[in-house]
C-alpha positions in Angstrom: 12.1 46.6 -11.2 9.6 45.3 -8.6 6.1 44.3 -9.9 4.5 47.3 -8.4 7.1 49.3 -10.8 6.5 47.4 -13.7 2.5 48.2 -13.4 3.1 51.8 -13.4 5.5 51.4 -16.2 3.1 49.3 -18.2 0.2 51.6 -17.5 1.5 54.7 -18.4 2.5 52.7 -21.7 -0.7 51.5 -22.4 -2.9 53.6 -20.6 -1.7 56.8 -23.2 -3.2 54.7 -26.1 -6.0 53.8 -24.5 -5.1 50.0 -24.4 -6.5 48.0 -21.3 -3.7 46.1 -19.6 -4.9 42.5 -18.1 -2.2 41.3 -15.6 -1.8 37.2 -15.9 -1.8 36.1 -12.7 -2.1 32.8 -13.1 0.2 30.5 -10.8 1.3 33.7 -9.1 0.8 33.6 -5.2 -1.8 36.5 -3.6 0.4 38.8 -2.0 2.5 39.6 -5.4 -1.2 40.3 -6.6 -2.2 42.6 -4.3 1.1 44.4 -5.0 0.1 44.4 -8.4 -3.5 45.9 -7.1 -1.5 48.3 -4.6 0.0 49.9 -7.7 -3.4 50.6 -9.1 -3.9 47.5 -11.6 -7.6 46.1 -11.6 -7.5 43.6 -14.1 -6.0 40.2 -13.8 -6.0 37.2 -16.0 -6.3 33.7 -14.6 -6.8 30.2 -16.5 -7.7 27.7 -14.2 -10.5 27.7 -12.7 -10.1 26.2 -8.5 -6.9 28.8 -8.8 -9.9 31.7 -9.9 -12.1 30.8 -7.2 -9.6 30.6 -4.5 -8.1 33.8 -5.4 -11.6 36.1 -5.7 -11.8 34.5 -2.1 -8.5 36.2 -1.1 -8.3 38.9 -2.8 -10.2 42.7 -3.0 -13.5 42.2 -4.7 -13.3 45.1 -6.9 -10.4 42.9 -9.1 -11.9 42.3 -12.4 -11.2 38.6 -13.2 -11.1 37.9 -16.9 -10.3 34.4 -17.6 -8.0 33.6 -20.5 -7.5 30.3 -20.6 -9.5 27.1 -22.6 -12.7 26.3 -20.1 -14.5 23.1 -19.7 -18.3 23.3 -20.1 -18.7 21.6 -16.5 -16.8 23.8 -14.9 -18.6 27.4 -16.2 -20.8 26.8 -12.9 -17.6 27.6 -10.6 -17.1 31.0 -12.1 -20.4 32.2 -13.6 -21.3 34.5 -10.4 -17.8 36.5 -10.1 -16.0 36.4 -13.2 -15.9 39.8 -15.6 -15.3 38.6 -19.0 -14.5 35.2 -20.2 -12.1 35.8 -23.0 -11.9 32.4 -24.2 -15.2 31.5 -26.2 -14.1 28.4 -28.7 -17.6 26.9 -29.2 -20.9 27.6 -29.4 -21.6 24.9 -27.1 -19.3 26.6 -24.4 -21.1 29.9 -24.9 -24.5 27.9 -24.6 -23.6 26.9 -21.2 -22.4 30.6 -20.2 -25.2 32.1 -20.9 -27.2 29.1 -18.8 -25.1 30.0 -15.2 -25.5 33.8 -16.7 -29.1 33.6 -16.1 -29.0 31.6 -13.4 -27.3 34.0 -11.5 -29.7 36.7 -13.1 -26.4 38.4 -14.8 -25.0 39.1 -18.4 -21.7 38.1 -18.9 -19.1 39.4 -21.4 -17.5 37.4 -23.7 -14.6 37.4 -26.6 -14.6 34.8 -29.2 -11.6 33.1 -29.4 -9.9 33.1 -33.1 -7.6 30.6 -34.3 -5.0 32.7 -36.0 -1.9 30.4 -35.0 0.0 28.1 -36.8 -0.1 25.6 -34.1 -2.1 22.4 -33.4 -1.9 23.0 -29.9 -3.9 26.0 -29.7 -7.4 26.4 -29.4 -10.1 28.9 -31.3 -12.7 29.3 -33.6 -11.5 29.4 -37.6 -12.9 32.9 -38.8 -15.5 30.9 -41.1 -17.1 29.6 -37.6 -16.9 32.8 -36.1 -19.6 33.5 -38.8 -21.6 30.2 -38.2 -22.1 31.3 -34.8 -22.8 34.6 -35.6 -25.4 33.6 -38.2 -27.1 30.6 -35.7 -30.3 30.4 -34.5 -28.9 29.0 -31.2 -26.9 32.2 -30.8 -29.9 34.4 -31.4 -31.9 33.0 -28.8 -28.8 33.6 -25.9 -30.1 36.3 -23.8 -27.1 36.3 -20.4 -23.9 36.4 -22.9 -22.3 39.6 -24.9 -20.2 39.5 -27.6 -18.1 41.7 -26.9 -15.1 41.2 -29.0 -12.8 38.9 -30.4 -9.1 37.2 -29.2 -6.2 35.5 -30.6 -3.4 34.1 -29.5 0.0 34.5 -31.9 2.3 31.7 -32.9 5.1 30.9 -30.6 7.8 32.0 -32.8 10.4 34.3 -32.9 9.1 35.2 -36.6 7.8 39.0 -36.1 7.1 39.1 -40.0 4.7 35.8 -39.0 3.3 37.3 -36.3 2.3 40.9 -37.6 0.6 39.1 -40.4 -1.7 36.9 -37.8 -2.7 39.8 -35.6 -3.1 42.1 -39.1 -5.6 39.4 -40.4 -7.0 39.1 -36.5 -7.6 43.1 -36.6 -9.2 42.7 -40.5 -11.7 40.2 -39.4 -12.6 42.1 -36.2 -13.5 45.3 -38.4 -15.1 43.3 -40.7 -16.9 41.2 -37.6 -18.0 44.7 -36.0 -19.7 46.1 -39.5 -21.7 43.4 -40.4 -22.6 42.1 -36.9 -22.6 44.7 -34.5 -22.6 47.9 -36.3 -25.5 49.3 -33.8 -23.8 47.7 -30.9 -21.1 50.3 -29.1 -20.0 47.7 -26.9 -18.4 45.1 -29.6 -15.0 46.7 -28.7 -12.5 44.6 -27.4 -9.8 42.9 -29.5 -7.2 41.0 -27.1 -4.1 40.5 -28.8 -0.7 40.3 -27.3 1.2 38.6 -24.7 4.4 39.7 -22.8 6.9 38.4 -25.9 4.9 39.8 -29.1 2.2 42.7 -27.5 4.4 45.7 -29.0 3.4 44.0 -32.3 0.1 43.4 -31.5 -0.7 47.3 -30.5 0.6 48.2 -33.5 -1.2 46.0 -35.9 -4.4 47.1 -34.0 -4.9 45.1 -30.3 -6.5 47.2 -27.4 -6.3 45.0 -25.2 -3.2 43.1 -23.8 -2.4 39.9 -21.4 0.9 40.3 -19.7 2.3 37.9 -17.0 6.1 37.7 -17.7 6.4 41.4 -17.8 4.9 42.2 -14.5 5.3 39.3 -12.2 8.4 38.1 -13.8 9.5 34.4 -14.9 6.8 31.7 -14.0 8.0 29.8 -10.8 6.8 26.6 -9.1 2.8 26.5 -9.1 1.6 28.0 -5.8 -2.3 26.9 -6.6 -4.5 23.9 -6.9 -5.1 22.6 -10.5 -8.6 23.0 -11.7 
């Protein structure tokens, strides 16, 4: 199927459940983009940041860019002014310095924080006991230009589904948990991003409203078309 059919495919999928779909378009060149916008898709999930930039240039302005991959605190600058949501909190320092190009560009931006729930050195994220440091911090009280407004994980790579229901059920039970003792009063805590193109089925089930498909749409990753950040 061409991408434009697999985003009306995909939506009608998700859109049913009320599941937001986030294209990944990172590495992908603009025109199978703007396909993917022609068929009515808004949001699209980059991780590198010159790759970001040069795309929002290109591209229609009303595309939502969420960025999904890890992000260096020097380079927040680049993407504070256009970028939606930045799904990919790991540190309170990183959120520091979002919320610093937040109000320097008199905006609030939305955030996730990014849980380690794999069983991989390799990935990045916050353990669920610093989700709760930060939460609890001084330094995260006085933020003004950043929302919480939900949590992420990213899933083992493993063809395990037993492995992988249990990290995005114990994902889903420390978002609920999160959301009552945090941000009961706060309507807007809730996002939980879980699910990629090999393991999203799973993640809906176990509780994930929010999904990060590249494969699925675009297709196999090809040679890079973009800069490196």
């Amino acid at each position: 199927m061409s991408i434009a059919d697999n985003i009306r495919s995909l939506k009608n999928e998700t859109d049913t459940i009320k599941v937001q779909l986030i294209a990944v378009s990172k590495t992908k060149p603009a025109e199978e983009i703007k396909e993917a916008y022609d068929a009515g898709q808004r949001l699209f999930g980059e991780n590198m940041v010159q790759e970001l930039t040069d795309k929002y240039e290109n591209l229609p302005k009303d595309i939502k860019w969420h960025f999904i991959g890890h992000l260096q605190t020097n380079k927040v600058k680049y993407i504070a002014p256009i970028i939606s949501m930045i799904q990919s909190v790991d540190s309170l320092k990183l959120l520091q310095e979002i919320d610093k190009h937040a109000q320097k560009n008199n905006r609030v931006i939305d955030c996730l924080l990014q849980a380690y729930i794999a069983d991989e050195e390799t990935k990045y994220g916050l353990g669920f006991d610093q989700i709760i440091e930060l939460l609890r911090s001084e330094e995260y009280a006085g933020l003004s230009n950043v929302r919480i407004r939900g949590l992420m994980g990213i899933a083992t790579n493993t063809d395990n589904e037993k492995q992988i229901k249990e990290e995005f059920y114990e994902l889903k039970t420390f978002f609920d948990g999160i959301k009552q003792t945090y941000f009961r009063q706060d309507p807007l805590f809730d996002v939980l991003s879980m699910g990629m193109s090999s393991d999203y089925k799973i993640a809906i089930e176990q509780g994930s409203n929010m999904v990060r498909l590249g494969s699925t749409i675009f297709g196999q990753r090809v040679i890079k078309h973009w800069k490196n950040n």
